[in-house]
C-alpha positions as CSV (number, residue, x, y, z in Angstrom):
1,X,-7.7,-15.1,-2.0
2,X,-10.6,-13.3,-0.9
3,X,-10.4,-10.8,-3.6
4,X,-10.0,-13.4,-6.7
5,X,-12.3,-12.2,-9.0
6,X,-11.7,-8.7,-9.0
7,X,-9.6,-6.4,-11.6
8,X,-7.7,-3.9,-9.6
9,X,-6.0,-1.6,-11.5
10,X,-3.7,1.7,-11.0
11,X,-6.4,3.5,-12.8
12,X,-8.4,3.1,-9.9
13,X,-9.2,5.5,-8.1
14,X,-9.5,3.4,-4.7
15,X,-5.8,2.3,-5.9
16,X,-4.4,6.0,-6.3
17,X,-5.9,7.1,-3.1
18,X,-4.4,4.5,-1.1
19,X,-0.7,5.0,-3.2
20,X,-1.4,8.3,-2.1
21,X,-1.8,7.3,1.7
22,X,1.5,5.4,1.4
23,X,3.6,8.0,-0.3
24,X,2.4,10.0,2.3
25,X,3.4,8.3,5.4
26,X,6.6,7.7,3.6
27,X,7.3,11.1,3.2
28,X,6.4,12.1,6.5
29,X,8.7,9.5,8.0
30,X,11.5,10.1,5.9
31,X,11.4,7.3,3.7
32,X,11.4,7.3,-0.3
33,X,8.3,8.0,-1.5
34,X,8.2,5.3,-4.5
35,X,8.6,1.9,-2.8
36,X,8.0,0.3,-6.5
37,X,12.1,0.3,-6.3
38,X,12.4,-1.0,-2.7
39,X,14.5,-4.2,-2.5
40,X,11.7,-6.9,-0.9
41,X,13.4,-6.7,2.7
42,X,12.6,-2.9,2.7
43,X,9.1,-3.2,1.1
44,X,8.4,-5.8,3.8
45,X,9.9,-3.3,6.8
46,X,8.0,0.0,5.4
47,X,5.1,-1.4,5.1
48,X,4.7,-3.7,8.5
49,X,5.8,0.1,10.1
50,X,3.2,2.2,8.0
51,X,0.6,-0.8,9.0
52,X,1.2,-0.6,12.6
53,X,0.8,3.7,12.7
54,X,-1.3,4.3,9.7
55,X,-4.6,6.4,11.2
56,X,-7.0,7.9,9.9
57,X,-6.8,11.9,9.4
58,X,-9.1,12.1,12.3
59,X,-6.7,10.2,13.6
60,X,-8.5,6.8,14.7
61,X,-7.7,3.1,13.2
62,X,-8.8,2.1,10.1
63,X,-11.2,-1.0,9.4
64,X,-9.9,-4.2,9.1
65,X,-11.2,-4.6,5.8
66,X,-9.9,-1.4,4.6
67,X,-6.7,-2.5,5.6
68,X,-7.4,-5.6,3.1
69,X,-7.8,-3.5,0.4
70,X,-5.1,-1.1,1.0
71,X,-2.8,-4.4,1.0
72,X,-4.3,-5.7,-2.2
73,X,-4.3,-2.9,-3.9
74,X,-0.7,-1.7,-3.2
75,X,-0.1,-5.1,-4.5
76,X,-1.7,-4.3,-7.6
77,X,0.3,-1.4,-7.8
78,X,3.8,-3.0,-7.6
79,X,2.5,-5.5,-10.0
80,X,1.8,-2.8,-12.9
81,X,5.0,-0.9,-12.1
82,X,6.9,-4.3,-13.1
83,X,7.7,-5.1,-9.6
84,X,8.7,-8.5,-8.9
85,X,7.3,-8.2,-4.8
86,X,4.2,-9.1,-3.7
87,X,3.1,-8.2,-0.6
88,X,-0.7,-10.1,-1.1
């Protein structure tokens, strides 16, 4: 993984901004906010739909390797919160 070697952790402030991006978009689209409780199937749908819209406030694409991160560390997230779905 392109990322071994790295400690992630929900302390993070990288990890709670981008929690914060995804609660977000949830929100906004009408979807619970705390995907930690999402069965896998729904997980897998949210995200590939926040993935395809998600834009920057300004309202242009993110960077590719932003988009890396956001995934690992949304990983890391569900990971902490005892999830048994990994999206990494």
């Amino acid at each position: 993984m392109f990322f071994s070697g790295f400690h992630f952790t929900t302390d993070n402030k990288s990890t709670k901004a981008w929690v914060t991006v995804q609660t977000t978009w949830s929100e906004e689209k009408g979807y619970s906010s705390g995907f930690v409780r999402y069965e896998a199937k729904e997980v897998e749908e949210t995200l590939q739909k926040m993935f395809a819209e998600l834009r920057k406030k300004d309202g242009s694409d993110y960077e590719p390797n932003s988009a890396r991160i956001m995934i690992v560390l949304l990983d890391c997230h569900l990971k902490e919160a005892d999830s048994s779905i990994s999206i990494a």
